[in-house]
C-alpha positions as MATLAB code, in Angstrom:
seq = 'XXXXXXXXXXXXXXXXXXXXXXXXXXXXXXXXXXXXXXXXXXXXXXXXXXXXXXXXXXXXXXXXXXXXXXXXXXXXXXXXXXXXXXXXXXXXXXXXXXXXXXXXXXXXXXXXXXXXXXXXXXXXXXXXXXXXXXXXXXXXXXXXXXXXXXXXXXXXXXXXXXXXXXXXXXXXXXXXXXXXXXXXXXXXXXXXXXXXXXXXXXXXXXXXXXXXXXXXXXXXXXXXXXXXXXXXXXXXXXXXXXXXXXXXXXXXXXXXXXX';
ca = [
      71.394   88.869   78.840;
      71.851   92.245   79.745;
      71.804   94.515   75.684;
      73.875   97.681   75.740;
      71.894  100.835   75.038;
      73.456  103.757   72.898;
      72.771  107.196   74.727;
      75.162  110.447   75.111;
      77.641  110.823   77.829;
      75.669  113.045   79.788;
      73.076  111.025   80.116;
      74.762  107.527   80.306;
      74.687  107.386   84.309;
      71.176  108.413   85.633;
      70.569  111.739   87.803;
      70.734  111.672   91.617;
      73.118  110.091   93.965;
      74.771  106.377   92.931;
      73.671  103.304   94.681;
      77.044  102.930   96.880;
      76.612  101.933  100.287;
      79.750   99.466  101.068;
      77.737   97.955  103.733;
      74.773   95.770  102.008;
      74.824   92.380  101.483;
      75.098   92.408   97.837;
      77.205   95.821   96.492;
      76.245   97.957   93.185;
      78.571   98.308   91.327;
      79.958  100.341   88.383;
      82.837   99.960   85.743;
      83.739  100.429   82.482;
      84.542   97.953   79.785;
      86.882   98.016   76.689;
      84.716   96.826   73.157;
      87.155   93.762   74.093;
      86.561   92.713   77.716;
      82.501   93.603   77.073;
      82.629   91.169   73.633;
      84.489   88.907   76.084;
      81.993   88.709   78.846;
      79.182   88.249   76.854;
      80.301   85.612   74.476;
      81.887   83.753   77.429;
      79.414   84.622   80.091;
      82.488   85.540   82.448;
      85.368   88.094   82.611;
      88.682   87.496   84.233;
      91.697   89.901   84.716;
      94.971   89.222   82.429;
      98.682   89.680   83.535;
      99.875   91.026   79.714;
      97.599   94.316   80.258;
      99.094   95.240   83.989;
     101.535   98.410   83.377;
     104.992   96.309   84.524;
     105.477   99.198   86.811;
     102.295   97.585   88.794;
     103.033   94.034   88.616;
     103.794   93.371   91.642;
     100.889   95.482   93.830;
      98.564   93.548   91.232;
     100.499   90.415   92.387;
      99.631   91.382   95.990;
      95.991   92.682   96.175;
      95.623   88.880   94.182;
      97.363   87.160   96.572;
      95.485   89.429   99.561;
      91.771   88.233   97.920;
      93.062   84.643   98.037;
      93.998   84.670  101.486;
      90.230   85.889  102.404;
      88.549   82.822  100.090;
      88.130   84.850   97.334;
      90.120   83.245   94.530;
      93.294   82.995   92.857;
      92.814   85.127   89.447;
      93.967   88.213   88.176;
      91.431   90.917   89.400;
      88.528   92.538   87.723;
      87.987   96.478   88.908;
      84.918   98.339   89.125;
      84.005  101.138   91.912;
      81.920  100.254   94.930;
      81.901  104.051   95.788;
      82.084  106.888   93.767;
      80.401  109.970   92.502;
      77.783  110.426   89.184;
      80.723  113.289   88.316;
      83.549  110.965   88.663;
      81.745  108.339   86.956;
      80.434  110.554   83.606;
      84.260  111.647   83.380;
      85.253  108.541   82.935;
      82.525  107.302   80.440;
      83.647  110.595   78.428;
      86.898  109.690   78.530;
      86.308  105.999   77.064;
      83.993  106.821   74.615;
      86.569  109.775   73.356;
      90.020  107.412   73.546;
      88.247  103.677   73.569;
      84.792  103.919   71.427;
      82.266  101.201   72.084;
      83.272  101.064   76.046;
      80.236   99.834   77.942;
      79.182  101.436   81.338;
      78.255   98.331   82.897;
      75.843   98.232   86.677;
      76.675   95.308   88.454;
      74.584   93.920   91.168;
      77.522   91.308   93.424;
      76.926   89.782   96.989;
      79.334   91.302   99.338;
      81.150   88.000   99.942;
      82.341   87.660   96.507;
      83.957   90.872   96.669;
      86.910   92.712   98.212;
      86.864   96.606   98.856;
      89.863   98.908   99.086;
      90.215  102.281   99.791;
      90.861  104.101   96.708;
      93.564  106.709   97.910;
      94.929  104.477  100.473;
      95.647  101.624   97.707;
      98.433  103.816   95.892;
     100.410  103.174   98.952;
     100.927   99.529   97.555;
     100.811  101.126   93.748;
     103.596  103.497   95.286;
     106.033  101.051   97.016;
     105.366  102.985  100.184;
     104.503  101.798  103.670;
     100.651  102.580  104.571;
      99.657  104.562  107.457;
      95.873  105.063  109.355;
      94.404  108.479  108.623;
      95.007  109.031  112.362;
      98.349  108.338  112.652;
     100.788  110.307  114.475;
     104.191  111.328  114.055;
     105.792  108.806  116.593;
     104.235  106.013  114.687;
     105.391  107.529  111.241;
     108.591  107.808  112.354;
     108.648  104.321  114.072;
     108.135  102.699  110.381;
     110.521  104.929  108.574;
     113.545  104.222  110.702;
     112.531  100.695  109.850;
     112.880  101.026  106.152;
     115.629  103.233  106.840;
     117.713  100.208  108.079;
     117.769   99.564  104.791;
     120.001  101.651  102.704;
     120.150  101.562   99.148;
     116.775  100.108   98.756;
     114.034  102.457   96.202;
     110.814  101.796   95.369;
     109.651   99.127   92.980;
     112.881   97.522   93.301;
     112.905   93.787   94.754;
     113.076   94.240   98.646;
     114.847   92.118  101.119;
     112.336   89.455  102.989;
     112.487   91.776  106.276;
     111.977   94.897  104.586;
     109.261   93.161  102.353;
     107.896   92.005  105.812;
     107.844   95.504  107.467;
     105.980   97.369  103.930;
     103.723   95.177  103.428;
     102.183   94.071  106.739;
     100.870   97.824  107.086;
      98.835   97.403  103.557;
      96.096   95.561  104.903;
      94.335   98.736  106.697;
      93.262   99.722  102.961;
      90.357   96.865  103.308;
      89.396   98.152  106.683;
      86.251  100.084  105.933;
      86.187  101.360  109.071;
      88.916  103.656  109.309;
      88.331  105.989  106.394;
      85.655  108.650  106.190;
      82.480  107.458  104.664;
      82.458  109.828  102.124;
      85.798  108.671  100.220;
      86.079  106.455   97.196;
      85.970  102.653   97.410;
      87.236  100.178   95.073;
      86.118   96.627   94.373;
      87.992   93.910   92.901;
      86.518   90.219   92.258;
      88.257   87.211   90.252;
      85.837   87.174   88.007;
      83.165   89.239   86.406;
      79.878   86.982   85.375;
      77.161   87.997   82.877;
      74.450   87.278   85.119;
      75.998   90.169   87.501;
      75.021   93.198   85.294;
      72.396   94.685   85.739;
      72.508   97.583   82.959;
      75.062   98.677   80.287;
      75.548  101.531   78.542;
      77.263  102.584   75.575;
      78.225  106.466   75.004;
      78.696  108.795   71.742;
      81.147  111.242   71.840;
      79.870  114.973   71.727;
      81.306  115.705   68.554;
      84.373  118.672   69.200;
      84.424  117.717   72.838;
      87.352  119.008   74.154;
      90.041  117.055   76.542;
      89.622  116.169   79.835;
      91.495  114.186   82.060;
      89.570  110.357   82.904;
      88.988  109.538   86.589;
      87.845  106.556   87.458;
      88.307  102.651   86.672;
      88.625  100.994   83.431;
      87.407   97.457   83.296;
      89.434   95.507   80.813;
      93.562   96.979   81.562;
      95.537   95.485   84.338;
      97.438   98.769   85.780;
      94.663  100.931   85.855;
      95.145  102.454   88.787;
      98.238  104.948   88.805;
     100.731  106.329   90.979;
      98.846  109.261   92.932;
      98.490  113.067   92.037;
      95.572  115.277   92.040;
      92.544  114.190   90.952;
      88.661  115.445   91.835;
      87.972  111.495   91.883;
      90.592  110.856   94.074;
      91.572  108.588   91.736;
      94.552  109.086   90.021;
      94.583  107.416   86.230;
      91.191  105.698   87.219;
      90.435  102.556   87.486;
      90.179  100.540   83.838;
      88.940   97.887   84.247;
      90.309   96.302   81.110;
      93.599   96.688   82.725;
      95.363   93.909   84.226;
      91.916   92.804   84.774;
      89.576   93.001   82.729;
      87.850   96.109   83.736;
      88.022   99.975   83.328;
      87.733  100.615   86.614;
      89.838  101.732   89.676;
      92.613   99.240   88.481;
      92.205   96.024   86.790;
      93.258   93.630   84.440;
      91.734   91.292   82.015;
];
């Protein structure tokens, strides 16, 4: 078993580019755990994602990207988050926010085969947090507009509000190109989301002081043990938006999960 090692923020995610190329076999990958979901994992030897810490707001794009990774073999659970693509910047912010707002997180390295996992795009998945049909990087106007008069069929109807069958039909059978890895640049961020976290997939931990008077910044990234981890969109360096917690509805501090 994997021990957590006490070092500063800085220095809690080695220097150099992070080991994130969505295309191996088996994916590295990086998240952050709550004191909670890391006590969790190693007293039970796995991790899981938990309805109770998804936002409420969220529900229901958690209930999706589950029922998505089912469809594709990948179980029926709750999903844990971690980031299958991200940058040593991104990924120090977030370590300084947990260790400022949720002492004793753990910066865990997790070494998964690719079949166990499924990627999203990270930008492209608040569509689905958002309520809001998805559209290809590429897309033009005429196929925009195409969808919109769709929707637009549908009067009264707002976000996050329960949609009839058709209209549920139309939204969410554009969602899917977020797990295409082959339409988004190679340099954006990638998400991962698995049912369930083992022990015998980390490969490092980390747990990081606070610099004593350090002053606030906002977190970007996931959070490994808190279901709605991933928020509605607005700027954000990471091009994540809250980050993904992994101790949100999954289990992780990460792009957006639960436990």
């Amino acid at each position: 078993m994997v021990i957590p090692r006490i070092t500063t923020v800085d220095t809690a995610v080695a220097p150099g580019r992070l080991a994130c190329d969505i295309r191996h076999a088996t994916l590295t990958l990086y998240s952050i755990l709550s004191p909670q979901a890391w006590d969790t994992l190693a007293g039970d030897g796995i991790l899981t994602g938990r309805e109770d810490l998804i936002d409420p707001l969220f529900v229901a794009s958690y209930r999706w990207i589950r029922r998505a990774a089912a469809l594709r073999g990948l179980g029926d659970e709750w999903p844990v988050w971690l980031w299958a693509r991200t940058t040593r910047r991104d990924l120090i912010d977030s370590v300084r926010f947990a260790a400022r707002e949720k002492p004793g997180s753990v910066l865990i390295t997790a070494r998964i085969p690719r079949h166990r996992v499924l990627l999203s795009h990270f930008d492209a998945w608040h569509y689905v947090l958002n309520d809001w049909p998805a559209f290809e990087p590429t897309a033009t106007d005429a196929e925009m507009d195409r969808i919109d008069s769709a929707i637009a069929e549908f009067t009264g109807w707002k976000p996050h509000e329960p949609k009839p069958p058709q209209l549920e039909r139309i939204i969410e059978d554009t969602w899917d190109l977020i797990f295409d890895t082959t339409l988004w640049p190679p340099t954006n961020l990638w998400q991962a989301t698995v049912p369930e976290l083992r022990l015998g997939d980390v490969i490092d931990a980390v747990v990081a002081e606070p610099r004593r008077g350090s002053g606030n910044r906002r977190r970007i990234g996931p959070e490994s043990y808190e279901a709605a981890t991933l928020t509605p969109a607005e700027p954000n360096p990471a091009g994540r938006t809250g980050g993904m917690e992994t101790v949100s509805g999954s289990a992780v501090t990460g792009p957006a999960g639960a436990a």
